[in-house]
C-alpha positions in Angstrom: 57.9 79.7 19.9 55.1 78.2 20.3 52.8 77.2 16.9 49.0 78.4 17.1 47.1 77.4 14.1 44.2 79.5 12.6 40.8 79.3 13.6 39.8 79.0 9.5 42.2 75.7 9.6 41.0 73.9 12.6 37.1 74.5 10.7 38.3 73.4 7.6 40.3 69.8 9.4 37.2 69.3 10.8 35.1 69.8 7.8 36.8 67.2 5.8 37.3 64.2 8.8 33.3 63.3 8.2 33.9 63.5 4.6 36.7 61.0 4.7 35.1 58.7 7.5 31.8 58.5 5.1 34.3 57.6 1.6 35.7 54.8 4.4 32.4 53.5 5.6 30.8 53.5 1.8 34.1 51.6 0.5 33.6 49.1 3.2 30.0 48.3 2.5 30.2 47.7 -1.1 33.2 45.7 -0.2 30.7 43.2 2.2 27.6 43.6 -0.4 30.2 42.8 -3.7 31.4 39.2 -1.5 28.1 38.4 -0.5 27.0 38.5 -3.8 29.3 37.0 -5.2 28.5 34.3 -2.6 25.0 33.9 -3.8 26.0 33.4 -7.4 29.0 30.7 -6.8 26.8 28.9 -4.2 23.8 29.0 -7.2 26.3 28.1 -9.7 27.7 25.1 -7.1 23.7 24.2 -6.9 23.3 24.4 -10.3 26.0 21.6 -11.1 25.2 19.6 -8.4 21.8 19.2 -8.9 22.2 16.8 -11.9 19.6 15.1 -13.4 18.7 11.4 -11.8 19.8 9.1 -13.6 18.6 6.3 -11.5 16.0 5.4 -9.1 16.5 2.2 -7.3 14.1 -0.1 -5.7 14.6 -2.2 -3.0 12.3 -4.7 -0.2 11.1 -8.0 0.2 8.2 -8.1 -1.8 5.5 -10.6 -1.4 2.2 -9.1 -2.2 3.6 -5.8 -4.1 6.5 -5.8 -7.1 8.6 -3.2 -8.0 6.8 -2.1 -11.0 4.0 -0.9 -8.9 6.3 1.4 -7.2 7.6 2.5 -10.2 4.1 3.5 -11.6 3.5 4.8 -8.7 6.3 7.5 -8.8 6.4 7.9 -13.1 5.1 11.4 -12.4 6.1 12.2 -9.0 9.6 12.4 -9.0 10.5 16.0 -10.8 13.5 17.8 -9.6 17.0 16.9 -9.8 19.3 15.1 -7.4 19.3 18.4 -4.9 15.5 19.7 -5.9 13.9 16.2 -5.7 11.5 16.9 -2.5 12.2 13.2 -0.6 9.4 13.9 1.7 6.7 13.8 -0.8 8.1 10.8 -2.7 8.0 8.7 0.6 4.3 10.0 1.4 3.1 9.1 -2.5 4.2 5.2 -1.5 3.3 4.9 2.0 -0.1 6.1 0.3 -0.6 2.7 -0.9 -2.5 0.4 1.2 -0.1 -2.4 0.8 3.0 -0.2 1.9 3.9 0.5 5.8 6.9 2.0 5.6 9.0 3.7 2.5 12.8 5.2 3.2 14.0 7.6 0.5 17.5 8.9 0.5 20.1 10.1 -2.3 23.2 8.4 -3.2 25.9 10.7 -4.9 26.1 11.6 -7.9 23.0 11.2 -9.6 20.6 7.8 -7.6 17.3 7.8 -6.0 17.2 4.9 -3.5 13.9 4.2 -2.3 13.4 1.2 0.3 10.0 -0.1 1.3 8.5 -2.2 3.6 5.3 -4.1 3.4 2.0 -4.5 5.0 2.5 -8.1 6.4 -1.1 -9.7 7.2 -1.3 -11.7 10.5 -4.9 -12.9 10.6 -7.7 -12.8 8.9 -10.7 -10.4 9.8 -13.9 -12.2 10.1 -14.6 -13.6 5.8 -13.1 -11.1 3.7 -10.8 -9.1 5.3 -7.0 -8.8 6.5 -5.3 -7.2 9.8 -1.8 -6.3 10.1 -0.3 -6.2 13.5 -1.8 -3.3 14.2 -5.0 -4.0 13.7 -5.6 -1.8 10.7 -7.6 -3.2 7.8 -5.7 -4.2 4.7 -7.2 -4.5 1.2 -6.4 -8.7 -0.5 -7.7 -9.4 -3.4 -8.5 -13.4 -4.1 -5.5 -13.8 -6.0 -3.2 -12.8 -3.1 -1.5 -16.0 -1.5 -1.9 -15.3 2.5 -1.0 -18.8 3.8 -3.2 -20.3 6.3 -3.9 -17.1 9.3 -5.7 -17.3 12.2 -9.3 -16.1 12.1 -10.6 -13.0 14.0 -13.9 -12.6 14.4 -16.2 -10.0 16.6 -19.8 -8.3 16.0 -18.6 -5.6 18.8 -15.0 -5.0 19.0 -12.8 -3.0 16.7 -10.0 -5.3 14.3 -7.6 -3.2 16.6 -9.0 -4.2 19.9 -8.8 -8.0 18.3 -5.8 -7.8 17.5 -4.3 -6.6 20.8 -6.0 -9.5 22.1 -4.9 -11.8 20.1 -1.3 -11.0 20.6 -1.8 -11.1 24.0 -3.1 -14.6 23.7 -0.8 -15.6 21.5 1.5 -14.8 24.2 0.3 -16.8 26.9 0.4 -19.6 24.9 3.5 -19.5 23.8 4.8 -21.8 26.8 2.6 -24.5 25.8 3.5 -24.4 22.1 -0.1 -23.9 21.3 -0.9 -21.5 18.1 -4.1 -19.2 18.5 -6.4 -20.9 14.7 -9.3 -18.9 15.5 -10.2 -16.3 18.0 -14.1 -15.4 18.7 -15.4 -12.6 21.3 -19.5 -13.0 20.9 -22.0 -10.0 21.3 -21.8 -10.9 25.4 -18.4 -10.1 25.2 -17.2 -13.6 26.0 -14.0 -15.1 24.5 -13.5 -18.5 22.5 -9.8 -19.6 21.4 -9.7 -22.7 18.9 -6.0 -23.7 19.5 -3.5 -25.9 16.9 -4.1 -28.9 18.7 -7.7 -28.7 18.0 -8.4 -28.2 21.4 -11.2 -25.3 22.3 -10.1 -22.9 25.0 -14.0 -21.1 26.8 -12.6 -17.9 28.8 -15.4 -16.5 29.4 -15.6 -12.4 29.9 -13.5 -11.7 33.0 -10.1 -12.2 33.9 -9.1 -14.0 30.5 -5.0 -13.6 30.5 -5.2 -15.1 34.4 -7.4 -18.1 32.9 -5.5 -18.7 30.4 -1.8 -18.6 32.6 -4.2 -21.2 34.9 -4.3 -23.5 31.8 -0.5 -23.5 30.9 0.3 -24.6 34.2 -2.4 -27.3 33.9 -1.4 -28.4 30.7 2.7 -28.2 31.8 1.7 -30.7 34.5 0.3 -33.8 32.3 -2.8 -32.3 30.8 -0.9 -32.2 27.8 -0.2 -36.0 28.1 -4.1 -36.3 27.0 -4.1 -33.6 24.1 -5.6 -35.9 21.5 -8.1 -36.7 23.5 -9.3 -33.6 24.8 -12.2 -31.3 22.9 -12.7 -28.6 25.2 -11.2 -27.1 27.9 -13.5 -24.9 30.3 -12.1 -22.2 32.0 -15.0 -19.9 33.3 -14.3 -21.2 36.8 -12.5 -19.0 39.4 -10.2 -21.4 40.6 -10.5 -24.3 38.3 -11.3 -25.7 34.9 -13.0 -28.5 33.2 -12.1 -30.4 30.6 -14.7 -31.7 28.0 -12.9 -35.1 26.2 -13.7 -36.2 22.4 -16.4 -38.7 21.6 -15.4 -40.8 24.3 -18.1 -42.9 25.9 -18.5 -45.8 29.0 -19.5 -49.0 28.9 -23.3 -48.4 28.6 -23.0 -45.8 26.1 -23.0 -42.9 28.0 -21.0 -39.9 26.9 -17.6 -39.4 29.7 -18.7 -36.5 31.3 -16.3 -33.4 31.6 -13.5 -33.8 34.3 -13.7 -30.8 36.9 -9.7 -30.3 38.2 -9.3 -28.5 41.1 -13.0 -27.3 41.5 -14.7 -24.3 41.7 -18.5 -23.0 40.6 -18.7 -22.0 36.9 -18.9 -18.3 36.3 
């Protein structure tokens, strides 16, 4: 025989399956919201014992102009945190601040160190009397009791210490070949270039074309003008296809002064 339930039943099944489906759905949320939270607090518990007090900050770099007690005073009242909250970024900015500083590297080294690694401002020549460039060009502050060593001398009424300094690197480049050192570079207000070399010879470019004038001279001096260093004062390059060499004190037989030697000719420019 076949079963046929009451209509009152079939409303009331119905009536109670949201009920139940809503019980479900409420148990399951406060199942997900009860493990997150307890996420949050073990993960700020785990925080809280990691980030330790520092218990160390070492210094490191090869310090010539800068010691690691000015570091140190410079971070006394910049490093707050512990060894999670310590914010790295703003330690490294606070010493590359300094104006003998180029580069700082701060890291953590478990459980409880600061390492801090710098490098410093190296001066490669000086700018005009007072002042220092690094190889950048940028200005850097020396005060008298700061050994520098002998640098070479840059000196311009016109260009930047960073247009200098490119030149002077590029110099210092094409005379590498001939084992010359650049001991003073000049660019006057015409914009014409003087280089007093290591062998106390004078190098006169001129304004135009002064890397091509220069690789003109190498390969003069590689092929016996060297031979006469001592001798030569002066070399004269402001000659398209040519130079002319100016020699020291030398004089002739009746007192005259030996004039410059022309090689390979050309007009002055």
């Amino acid at each position: 025989m076949k079963h046929i339930s009451s209509p009152r039943a079939r409303v009331k099944s119905r009536s109670q399956r949201p009920a139940a489906t809503v019980f479900v759905r409420s148990l399951r949320t406060f199942a997900i919201m009860s493990l997150a939270c307890g996420t949050v607090a073990g993960s700020v518990l785990m925080f809280d014992q990691l980030n330790r007090p520092l218990t160390r900050v070492m210094i490191g770099g090869d310090f010539k102009y800068l010691n690691q007690n000015q570091v140190v005073e410079m971070l006394s009242d910049e490093i707050k945190g512990g060894f999670l909250s310590v914010d790295l970024n703003h330690v490294r900015q606070v010493i590359e601040n300094h104006p003998w500083v180029d580069q700082a590297v701060v890291r953590r080294r478990w459980p409880s160190i600061l390492e801090i690694e710098v490098a410093e401002e190296i001066p490669i020549a000086r700018w005009g009397e007072m002042g220092f460039l690094n190889y950048r060009g940028k200005q850097l502050e020396v005060s008298s009791r700061m050994h520098t060593g002998k640098l070479p001398l840059l000196f311009s009424p016109l260009a930047s210490s960073e247009q200098m300094m490119r030149q002077y690197q590029a110099f210092s480049q094409q005379l590498l070949p001939a084992g010359l050192r650049i001991e003073r570079l000049d660019n006057d207000a015409s914009g014409a270039w003087r280089v007093d070399t290591s062998a106390a010879i004078q190098l006169i470019l001129g304004r135009d074309q002064v890397l091509q004038k220069l690789r003109r001279f190498v390969t003069v001096w590689d092929s016996g003008l060297r031979e006469h260093s001592a001798s030569i004062e002066r070399v004269d390059l402001r000659y398209p296809n040519g130079l002319a060499v100016g020699w020291k004190g030398l004089t002739l037989s009746g007192g005259q002064v030996l004039p410059e030697t022309l090689m390979y000719g050309g007009t002055r420019g």
